[in-house]
Structures are given as C-alpha cells and as structure tokens.
N, C-alpha and C positions, 0 to 999 in steps of 0.2 A: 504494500500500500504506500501510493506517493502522496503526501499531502502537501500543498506550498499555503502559509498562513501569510494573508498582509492586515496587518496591523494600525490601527490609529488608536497612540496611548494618549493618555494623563501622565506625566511626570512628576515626584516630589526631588530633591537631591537638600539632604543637610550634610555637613562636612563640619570634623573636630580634628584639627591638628591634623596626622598623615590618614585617620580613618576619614573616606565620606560613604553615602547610604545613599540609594537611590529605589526608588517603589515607584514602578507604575503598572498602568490597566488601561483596560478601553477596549473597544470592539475589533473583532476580528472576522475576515473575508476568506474563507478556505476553499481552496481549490482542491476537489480528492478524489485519488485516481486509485480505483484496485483494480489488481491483474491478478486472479485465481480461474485454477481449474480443478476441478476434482474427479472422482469416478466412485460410483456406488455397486454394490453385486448386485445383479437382477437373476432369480431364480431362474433356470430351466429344466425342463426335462428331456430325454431322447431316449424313445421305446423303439427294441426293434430286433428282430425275430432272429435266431442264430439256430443250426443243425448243432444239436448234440447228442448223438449216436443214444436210443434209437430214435430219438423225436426230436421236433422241431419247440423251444424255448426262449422264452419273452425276456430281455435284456432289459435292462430300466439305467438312464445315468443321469442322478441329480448334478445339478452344476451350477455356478454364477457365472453371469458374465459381466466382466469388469466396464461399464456405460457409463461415456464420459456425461461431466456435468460441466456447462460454464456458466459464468453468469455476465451477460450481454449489457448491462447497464453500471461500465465501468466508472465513469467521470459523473460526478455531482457537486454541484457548489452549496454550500451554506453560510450563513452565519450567528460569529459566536462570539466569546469574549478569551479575555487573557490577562492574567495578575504575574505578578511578581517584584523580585529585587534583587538587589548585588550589593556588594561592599565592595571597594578597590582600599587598600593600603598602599602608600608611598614608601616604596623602599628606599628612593633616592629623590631629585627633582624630578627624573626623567622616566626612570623605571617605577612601578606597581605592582602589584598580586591583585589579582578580581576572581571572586568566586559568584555564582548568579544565580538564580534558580526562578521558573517561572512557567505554571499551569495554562496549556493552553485547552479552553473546556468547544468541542463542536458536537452538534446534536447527534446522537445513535441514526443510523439509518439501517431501515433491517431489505436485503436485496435479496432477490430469487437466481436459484441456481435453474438453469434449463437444461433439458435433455439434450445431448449430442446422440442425432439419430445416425445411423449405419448396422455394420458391420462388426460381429465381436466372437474372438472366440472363448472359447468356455478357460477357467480361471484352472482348476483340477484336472481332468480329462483330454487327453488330446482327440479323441474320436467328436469332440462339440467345438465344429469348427466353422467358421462365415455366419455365424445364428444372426436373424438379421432382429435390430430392435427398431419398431415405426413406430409410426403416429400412432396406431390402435393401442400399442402397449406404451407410450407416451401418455394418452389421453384415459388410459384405463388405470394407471396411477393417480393421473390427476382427480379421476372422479372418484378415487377412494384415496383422497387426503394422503398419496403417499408421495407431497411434492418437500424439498428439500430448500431451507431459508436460509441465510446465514446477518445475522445480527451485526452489524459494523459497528465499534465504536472509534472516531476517528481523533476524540480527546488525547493530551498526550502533555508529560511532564520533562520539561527540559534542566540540567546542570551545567555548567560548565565551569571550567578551572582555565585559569589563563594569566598572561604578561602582559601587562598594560606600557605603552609608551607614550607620556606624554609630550606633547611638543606644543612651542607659543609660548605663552604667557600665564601665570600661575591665575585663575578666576577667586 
C-alpha cells in the first residue's frame, strides 16, 4: 500500500536555551494506492470410472483449486487529519539532534476482492487439470454470501531520528 499524505498544519514552536519544541496538526489530503492479489481454494470434485479386474469402479478426487482474487479499485482519495511534535537540541551553533513523532489518522475503507475467472489446476492431485472457474461458479458464490472483503486501514504512525543543520541567523 502506497499512500502520499499533503498536509496543511497549525504550528506552535517555544524554545529554552539549546532545547526548542515544536507541535503541530491540521488537515490532511491522502492519496492511497493498494496493489494486492490473493487466491482462495475452490472445492472440486472428479468422478470417473476405472477397470479393476473383474469390474468396472467409480474413482472420486476431492481437490481445491487455487482462484485468483484481485481487487480492481486500487486508488482512492480521502480526507483526514494529523498531530504531532519534535524536539531539536543544539549540539553546536550549526549542528542539532531532532527526534519527531507524528499520527497521521485517514478513514478505514473496506474494498472487495473479485474473482479472477479462467483456468486452474487442482492444488493436491495432478489428474484435476485446466478445471475451468466462470461466471456461474462466480455468481453462485456471490448468491450464497461466499464473497471475500478486505478492510483497509490507511492510518499510520511516523518516528524519526535525525541531524539537524542549521544555517542563517540564530531566530
């Protein structure tokens, strides 16, 4: 999942000696992109008659076959908010230490996985092979609620450690 967050904060910044503090928040514009694919077992069976000395004997082979899923409605925009703060310390005039931390919160979106129709061979079994999955075993899932959702939360908490360089004039 790619999400790119822009931001329009509130700022505060107080400063004591080489500690200063900085907190801000404000609203947030997410751009979010998932790229998932998945695959679930879909039951089969294959009956079918074999010679076994002196009679003829009904073979049965339970199997899955591995039916991809994707889900087609990758890109969605929201909006949301975001808090945080940082301390920087003055090691020197020029140099600092900055630690940050800062919650960015965007709304849950719940997205349907769909059925990838074709061609599958059986998961166990090499005799269950090309078994084809269509629309009717598509559409016979769906009418018995046996469709697959996957909940997004695109919220997410950032840290960072780092070397501050100051340059210019002391504010």
């Amino acid at each position: 999942m790619t999400r790119i967050p822009i931001s329009l904060d509130l700022a505060a910044r107080v400063g004591v000696g080489r500690l200063a503090a900085e907190f801000a928040g404000g609203i947030t514009y997410f751009r979010n992109t998932l790229n998932a694919d998945s695959i679930f077992g879909y039951g089969v069976t294959k009956i079918f008659s074999s010679y076994v000395a002196p009679d003829w004997v009904a073979e049965q082979y339970l199997d899955a076959l591995p039916v991809g899923l994707r889900i087609q409605d990758r890109t969605w925009f929201a909006l949301g908010a975001n808090i945080g703060g940082s301390l920087n310390f003055r090691v020197s005039e020029t140099i600092g230490l900055a630690a940050s931390a800062r919650y960015f919160y965007c709304p849950k979106k719940n997205l349907n996985w769909d059925f990838v129709l074709g061609t599958y061979n059986g998961i166990f079994f090499d005799d269950i092979k090309d078994e084809p999955f269509t629309d009717n075993d598509a559409s016979y899932l769906v009418q018995n609620n046996n469709t697959f959702g996957l909940n997004v939360d695109p919220s997410f908490f950032q840290v960072s450690l780092g070397i501050v360089f100051f340059f210019g004039h002391k504010i």
